[in-house]
Every structure is written in C-alpha cells, then in structure tokens.
CHARMM internal coordinates of N, CA and C (Angstrom, degrees):
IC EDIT
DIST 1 N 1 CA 1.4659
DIST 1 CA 1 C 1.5388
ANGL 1 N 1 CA 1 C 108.89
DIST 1 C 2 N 1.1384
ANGL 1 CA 1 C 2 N 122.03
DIHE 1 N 1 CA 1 C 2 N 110.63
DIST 2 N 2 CA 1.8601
ANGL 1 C 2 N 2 CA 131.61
DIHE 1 CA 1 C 2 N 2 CA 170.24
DIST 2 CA 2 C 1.2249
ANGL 2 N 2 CA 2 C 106.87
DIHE 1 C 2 N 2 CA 2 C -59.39
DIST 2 C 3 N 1.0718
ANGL 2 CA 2 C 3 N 103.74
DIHE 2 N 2 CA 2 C 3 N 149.49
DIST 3 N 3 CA 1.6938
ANGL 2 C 3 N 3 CA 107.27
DIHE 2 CA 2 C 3 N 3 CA -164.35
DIST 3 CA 3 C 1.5776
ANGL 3 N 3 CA 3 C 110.48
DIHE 2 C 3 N 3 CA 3 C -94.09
DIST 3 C 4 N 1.8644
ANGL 3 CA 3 C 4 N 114.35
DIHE 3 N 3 CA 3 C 4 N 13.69
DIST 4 N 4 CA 1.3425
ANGL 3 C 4 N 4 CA 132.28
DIHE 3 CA 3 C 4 N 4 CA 169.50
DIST 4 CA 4 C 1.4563
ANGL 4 N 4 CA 4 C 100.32
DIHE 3 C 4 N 4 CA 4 C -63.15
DIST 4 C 5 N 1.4530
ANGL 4 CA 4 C 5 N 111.53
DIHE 4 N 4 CA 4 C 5 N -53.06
DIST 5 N 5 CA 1.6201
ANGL 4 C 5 N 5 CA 120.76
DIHE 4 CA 4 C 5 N 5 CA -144.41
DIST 5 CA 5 C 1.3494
ANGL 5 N 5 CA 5 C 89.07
DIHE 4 C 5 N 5 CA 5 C -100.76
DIST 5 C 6 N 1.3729
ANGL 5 CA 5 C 6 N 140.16
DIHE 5 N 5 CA 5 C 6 N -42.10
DIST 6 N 6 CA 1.6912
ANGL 5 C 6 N 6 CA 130.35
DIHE 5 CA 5 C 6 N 6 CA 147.45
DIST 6 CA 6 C 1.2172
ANGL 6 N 6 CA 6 C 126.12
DIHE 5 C 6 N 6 CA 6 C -19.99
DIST 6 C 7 N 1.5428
ANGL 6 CA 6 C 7 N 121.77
DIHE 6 N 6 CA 6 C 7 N -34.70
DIST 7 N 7 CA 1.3358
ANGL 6 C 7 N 7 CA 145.04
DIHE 6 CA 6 C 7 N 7 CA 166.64
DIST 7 CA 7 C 1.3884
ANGL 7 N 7 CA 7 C 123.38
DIHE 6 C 7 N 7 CA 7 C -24.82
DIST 7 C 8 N 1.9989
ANGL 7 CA 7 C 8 N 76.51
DIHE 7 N 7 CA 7 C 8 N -87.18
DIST 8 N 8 CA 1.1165
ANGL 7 C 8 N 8 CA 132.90
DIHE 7 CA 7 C 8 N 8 CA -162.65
DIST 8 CA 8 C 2.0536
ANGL 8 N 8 CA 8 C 103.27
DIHE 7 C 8 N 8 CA 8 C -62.70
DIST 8 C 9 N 1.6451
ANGL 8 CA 8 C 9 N 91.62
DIHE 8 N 8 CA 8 C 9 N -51.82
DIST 9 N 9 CA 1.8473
ANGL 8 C 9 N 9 CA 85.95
DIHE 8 CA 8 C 9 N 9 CA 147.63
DIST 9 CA 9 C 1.1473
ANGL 9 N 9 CA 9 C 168.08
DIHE 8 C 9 N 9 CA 9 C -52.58
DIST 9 C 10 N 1.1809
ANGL 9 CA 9 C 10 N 89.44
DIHE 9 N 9 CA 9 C 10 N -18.88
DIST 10 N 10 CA 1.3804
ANGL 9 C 10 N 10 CA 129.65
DIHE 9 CA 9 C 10 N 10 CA -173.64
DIST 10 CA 10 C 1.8172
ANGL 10 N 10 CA 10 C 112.02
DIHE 9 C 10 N 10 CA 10 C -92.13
DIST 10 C 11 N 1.3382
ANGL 10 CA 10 C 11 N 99.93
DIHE 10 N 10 CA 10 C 11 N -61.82
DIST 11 N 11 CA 1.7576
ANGL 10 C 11 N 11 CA 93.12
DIHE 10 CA 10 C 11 N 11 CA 154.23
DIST 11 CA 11 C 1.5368
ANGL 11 N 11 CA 11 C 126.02
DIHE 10 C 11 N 11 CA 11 C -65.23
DIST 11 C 12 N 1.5638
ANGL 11 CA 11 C 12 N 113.48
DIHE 11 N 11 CA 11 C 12 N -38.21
DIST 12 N 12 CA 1.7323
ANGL 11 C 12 N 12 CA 101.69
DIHE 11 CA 11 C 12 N 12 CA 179.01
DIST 12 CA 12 C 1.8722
ANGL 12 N 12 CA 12 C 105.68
DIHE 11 C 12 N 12 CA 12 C -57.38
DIST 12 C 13 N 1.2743
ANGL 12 CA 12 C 13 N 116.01
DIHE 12 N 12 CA 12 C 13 N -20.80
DIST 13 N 13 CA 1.5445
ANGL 12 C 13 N 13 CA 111.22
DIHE 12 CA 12 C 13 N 13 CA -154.63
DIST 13 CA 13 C 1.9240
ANGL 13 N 13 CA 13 C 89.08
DIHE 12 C 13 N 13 CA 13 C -82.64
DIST 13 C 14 N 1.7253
ANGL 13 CA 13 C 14 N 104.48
DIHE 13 N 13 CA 13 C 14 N -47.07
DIST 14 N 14 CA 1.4947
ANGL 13 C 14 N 14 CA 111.92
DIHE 13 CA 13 C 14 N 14 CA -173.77
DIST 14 CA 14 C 1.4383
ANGL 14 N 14 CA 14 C 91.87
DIHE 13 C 14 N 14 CA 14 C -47.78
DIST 14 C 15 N 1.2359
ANGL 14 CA 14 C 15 N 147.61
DIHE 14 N 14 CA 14 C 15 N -73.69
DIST 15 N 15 CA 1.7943
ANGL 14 C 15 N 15 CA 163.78
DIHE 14 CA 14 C 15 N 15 CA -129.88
DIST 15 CA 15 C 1.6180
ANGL 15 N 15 CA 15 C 68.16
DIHE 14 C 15 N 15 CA 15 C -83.04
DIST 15 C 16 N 1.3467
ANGL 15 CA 15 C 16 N 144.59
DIHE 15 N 15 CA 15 C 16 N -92.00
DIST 16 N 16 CA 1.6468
ANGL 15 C 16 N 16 CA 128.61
DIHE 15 CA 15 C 16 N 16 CA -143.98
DIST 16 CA 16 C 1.3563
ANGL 16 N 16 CA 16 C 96.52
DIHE 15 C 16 N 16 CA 16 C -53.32
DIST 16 C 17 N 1.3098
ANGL 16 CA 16 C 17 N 136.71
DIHE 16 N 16 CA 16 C 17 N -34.36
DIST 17 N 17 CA 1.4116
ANGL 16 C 17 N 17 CA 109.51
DIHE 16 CA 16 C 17 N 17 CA -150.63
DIST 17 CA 17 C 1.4674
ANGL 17 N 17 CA 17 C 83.16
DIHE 16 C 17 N 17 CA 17 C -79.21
DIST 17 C 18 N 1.2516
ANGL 17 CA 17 C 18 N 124.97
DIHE 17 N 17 CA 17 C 18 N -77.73
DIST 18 N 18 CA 1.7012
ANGL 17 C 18 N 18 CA 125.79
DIHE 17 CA 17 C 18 N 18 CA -157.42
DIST 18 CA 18 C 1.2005
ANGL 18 N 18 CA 18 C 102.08
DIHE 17 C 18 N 18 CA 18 C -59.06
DIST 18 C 19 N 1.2887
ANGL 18 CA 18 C 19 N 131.59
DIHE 18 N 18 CA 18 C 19 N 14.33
DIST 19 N 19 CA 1.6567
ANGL 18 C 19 N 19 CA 114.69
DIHE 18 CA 18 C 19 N 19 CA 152.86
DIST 19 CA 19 C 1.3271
ANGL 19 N 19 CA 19 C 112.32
DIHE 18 C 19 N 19 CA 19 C -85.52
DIST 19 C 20 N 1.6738
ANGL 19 CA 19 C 20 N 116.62
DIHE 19 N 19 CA 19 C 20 N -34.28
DIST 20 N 20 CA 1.2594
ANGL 19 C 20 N 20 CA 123.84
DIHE 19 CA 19 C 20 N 20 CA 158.09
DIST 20 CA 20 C 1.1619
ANGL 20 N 20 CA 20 C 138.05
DIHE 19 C 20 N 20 CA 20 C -45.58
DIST 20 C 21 N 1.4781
ANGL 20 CA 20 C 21 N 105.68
DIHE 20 N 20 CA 20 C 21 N -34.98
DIST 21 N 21 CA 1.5700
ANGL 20 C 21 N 21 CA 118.26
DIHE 20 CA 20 C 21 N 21 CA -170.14
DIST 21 CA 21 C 2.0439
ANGL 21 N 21 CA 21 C 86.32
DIHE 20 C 21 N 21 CA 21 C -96.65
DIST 21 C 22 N 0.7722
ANGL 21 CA 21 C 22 N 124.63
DIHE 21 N 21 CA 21 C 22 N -55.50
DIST 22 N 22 CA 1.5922
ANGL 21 C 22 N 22 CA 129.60
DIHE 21 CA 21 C 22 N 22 CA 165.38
DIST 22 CA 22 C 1.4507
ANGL 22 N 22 CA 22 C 117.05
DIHE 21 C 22 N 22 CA 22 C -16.44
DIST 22 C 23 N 1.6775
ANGL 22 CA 22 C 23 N 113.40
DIHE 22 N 22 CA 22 C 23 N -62.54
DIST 23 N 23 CA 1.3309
ANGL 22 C 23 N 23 CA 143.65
DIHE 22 CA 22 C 23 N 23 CA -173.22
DIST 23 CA 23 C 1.8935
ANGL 23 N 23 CA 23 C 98.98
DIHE 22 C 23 N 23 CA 23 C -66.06
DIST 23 C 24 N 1.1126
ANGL 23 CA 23 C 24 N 104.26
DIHE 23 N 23 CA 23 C 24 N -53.01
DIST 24 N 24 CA 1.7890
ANGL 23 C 24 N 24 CA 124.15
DIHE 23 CA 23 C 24 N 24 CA -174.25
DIST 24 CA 24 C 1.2299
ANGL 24 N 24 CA 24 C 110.35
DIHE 23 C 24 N 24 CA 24 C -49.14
DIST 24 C 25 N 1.9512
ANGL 24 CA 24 C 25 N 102.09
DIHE 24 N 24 CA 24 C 25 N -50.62
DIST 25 N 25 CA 1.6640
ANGL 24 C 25 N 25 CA 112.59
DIHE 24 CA 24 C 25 N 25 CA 178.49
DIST 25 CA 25 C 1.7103
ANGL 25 N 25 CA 25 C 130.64
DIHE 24 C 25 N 25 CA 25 C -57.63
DIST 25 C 26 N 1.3917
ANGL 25 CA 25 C 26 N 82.91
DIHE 25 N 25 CA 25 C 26 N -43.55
DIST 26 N 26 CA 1.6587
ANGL 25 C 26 N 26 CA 121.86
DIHE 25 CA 25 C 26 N 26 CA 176.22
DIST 26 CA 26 C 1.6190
ANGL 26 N 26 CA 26 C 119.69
DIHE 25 C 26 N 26 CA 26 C -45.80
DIST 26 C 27 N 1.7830
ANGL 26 CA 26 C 27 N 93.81
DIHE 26 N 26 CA 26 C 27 N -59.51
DIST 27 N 27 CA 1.3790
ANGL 26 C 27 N 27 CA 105.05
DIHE 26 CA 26 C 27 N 27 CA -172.58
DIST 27 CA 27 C 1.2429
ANGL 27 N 27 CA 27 C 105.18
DIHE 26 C 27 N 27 CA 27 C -81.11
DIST 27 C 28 N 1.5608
ANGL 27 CA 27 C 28 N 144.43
DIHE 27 N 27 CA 27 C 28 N -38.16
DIST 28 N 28 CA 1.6339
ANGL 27 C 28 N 28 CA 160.18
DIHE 27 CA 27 C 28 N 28 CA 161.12
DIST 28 CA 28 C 1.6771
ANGL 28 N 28 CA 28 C 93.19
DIHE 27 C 28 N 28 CA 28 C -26.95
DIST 28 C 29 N 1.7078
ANGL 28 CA 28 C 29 N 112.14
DIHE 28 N 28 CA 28 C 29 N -71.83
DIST 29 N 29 CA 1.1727
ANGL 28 C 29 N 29 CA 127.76
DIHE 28 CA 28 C 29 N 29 CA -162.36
DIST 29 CA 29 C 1.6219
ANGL 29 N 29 CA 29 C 110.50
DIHE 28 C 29 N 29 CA 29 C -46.79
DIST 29 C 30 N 1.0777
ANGL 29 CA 29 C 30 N 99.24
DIHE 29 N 29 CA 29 C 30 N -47.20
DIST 30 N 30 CA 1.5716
ANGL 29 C 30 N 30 CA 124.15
DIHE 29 CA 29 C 30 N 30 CA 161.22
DIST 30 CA 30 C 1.1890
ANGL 30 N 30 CA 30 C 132.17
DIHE 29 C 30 N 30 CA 30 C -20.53
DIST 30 C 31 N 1.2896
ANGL 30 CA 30 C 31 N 105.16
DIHE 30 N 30 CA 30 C 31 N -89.70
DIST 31 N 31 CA 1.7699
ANGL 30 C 31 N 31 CA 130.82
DIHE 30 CA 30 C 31 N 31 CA 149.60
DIST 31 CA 31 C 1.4181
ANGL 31 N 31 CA 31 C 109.50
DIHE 30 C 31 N 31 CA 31 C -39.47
DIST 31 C 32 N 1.8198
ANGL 31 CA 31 C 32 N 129.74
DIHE 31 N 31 CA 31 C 32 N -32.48
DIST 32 N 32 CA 1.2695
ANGL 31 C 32 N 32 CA 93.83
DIHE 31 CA 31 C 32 N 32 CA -165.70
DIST 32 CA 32 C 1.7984
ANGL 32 N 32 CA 32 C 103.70
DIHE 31 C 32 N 32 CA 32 C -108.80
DIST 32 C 33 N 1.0517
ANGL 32 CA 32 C 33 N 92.50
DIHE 32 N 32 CA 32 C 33 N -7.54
DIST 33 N 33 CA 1.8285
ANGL 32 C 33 N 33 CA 105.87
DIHE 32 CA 32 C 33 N 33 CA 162.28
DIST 33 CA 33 C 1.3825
ANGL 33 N 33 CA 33 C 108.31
DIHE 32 C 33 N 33 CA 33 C -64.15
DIST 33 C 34 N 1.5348
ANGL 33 CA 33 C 34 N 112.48
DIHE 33 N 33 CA 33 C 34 N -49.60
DIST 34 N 34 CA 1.8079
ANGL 33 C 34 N 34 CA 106.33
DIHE 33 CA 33 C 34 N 34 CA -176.52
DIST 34 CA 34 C 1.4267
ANGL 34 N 34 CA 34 C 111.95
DIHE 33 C 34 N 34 CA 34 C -53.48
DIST 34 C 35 N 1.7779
ANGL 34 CA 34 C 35 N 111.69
DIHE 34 N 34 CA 34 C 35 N -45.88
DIST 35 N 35 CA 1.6073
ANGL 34 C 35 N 35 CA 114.41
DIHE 34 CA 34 C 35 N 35 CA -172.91
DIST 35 CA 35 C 1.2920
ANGL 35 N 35 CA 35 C 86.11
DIHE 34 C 35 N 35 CA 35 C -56.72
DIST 35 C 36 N 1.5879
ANGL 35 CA 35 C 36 N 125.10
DIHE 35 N 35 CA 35 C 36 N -71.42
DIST 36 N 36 CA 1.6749
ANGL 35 C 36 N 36 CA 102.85
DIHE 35 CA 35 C 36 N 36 CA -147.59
DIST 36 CA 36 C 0.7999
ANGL 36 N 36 CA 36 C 120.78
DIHE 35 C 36 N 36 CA 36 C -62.95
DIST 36 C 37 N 1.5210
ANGL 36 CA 36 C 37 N 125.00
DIHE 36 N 36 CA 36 C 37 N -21.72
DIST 37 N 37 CA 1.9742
ANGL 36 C 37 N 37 CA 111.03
DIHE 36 CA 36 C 37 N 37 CA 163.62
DIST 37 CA 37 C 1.0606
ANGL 37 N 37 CA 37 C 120.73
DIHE 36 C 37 N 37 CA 37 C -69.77
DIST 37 C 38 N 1.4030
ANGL 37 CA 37 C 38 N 120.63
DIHE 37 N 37 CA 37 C 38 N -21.81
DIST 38 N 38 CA 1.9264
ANGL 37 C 38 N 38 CA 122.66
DIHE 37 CA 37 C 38 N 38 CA 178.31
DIST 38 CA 38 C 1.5148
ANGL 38 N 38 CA 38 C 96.19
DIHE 37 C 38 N 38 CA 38 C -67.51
DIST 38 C 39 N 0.9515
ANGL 38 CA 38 C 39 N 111.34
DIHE 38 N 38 CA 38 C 39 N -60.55
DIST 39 N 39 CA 1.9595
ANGL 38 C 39 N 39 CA 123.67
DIHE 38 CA 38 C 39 N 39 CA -170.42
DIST 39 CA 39 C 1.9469
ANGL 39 N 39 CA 39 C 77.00
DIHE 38 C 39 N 39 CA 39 C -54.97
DIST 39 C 40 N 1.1561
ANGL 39 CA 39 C 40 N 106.71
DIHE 39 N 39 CA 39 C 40 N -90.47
DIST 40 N 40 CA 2.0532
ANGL 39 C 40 N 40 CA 97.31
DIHE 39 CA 39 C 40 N 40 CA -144.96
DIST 40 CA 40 C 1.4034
ANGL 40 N 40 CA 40 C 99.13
DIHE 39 C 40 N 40 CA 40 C -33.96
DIST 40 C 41 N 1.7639
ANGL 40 CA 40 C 41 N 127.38
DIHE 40 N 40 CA 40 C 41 N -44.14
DIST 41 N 41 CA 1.4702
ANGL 40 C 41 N 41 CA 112.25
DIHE 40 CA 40 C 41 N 41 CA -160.15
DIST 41 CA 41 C 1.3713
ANGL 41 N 41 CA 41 C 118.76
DIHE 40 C 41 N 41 CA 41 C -79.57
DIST 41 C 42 N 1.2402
ANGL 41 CA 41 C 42 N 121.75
DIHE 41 N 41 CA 41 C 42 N -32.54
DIST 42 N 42 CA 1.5335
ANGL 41 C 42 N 42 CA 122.50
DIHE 41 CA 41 C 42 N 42 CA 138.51
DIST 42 CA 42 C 1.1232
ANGL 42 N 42 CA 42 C 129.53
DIHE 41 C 42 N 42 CA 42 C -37.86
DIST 42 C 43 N 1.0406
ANGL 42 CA 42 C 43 N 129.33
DIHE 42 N 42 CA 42 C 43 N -14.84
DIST 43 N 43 CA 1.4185
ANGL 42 C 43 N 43 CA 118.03
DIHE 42 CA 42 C 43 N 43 CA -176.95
DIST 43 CA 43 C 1.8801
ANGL 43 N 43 CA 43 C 112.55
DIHE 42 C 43 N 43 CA 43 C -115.07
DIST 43 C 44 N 1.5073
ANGL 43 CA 43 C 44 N 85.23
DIHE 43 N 43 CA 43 C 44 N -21.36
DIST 44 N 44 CA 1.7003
ANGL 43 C 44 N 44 CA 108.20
DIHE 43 CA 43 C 44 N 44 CA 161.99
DIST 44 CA 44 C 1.5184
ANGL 44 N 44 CA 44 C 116.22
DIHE 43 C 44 N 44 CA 44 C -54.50
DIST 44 C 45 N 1.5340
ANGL 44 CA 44 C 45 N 93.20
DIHE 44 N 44 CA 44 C 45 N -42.72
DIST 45 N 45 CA 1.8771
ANGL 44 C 45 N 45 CA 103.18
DIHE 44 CA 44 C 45 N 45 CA -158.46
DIST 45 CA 45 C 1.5220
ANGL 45 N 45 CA 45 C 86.63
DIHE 44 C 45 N 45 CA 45 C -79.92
DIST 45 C 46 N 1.6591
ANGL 45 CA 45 C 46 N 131.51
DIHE 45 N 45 CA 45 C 46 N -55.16
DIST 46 N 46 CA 0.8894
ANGL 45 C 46 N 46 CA 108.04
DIHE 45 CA 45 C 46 N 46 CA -168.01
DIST 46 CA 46 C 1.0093
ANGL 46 N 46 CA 46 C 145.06
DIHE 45 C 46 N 46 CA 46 C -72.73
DIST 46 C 47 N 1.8750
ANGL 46 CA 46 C 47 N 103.41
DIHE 46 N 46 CA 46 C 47 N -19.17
DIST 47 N 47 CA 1.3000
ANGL 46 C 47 N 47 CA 119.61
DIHE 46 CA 46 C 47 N 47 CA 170.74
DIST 47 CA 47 C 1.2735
ANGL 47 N 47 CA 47 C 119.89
DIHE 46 C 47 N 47 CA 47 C -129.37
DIST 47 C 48 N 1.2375
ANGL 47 CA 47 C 48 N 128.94
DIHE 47 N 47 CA 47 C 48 N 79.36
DIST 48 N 48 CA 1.3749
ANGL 47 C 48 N 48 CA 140.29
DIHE 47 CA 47 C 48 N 48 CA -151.84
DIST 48 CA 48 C 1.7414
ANGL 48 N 48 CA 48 C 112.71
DIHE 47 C 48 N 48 CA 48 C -62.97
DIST 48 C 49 N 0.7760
ANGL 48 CA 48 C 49 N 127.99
DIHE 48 N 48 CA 48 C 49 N 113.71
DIST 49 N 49 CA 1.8975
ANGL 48 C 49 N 49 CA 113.18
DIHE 48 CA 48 C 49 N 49 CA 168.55
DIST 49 CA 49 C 1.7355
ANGL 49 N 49 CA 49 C 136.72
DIHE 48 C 49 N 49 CA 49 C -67.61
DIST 49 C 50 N 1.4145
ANGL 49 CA 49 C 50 N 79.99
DIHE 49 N 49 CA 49 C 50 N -22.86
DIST 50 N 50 CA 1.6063
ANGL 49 C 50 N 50 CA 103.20
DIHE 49 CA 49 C 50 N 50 CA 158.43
DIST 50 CA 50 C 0.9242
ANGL 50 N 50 CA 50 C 131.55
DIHE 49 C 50 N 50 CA 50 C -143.12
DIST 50 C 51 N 2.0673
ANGL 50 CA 50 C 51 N 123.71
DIHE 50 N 50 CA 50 C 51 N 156.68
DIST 51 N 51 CA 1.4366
ANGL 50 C 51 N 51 CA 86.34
DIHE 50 CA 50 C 51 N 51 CA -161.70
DIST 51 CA 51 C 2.0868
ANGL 51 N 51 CA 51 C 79.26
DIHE 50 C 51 N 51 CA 51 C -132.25
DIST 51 C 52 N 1.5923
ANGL 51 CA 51 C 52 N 69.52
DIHE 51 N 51 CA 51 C 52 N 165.39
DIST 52 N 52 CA 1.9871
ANGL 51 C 52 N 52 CA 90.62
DIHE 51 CA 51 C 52 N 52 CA -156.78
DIST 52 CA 52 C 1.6417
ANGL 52 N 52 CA 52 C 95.02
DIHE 51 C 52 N 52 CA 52 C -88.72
END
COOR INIT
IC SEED 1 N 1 CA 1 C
IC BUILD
C-alpha cells in the first residue's frame, strides 16, 4: 500500500467521522429546538401573556 492512497484514507475516514459527529449535532440540535418550541407554545396556549 503507497502511502498516496494511505493518505487519501486517512482524510476520507477524517470527512466520515465529522460528518457523523456533524449529522449527531444537527439531529440533537433538532430535537432540542422542537421541545423548546413545543414546551414555549404550550405553555403560551395555556397561559397566554397577552391577549389577542
């Protein structure tokens, strides 16, 4: 094995992992944005601060 294509492995593996860790952040970030808008608008509807 030439130590070109050792390289060349070596960055595709770096690029999978932090797409992984990228993808991980993403989808987390996700989920915890959805709760806090489910939680604030729920808590809006039920207890409004102003009223329309």
């Amino acid at each position: 094995m030439n130590p070109q294509k050792k390289g060349w492995l070596y960055v595709f593996f770096c690029v999978l992992f932090f797409a992984c860790v990228c993808g991980c952040f993403i989808i987390c970030e996700n989920y915890t944005v959805n709760c806090i808008y489910e939680s604030v608008t729920s808590s809006f509807t039920s207890n409004p601060p102003f009223t329309v």
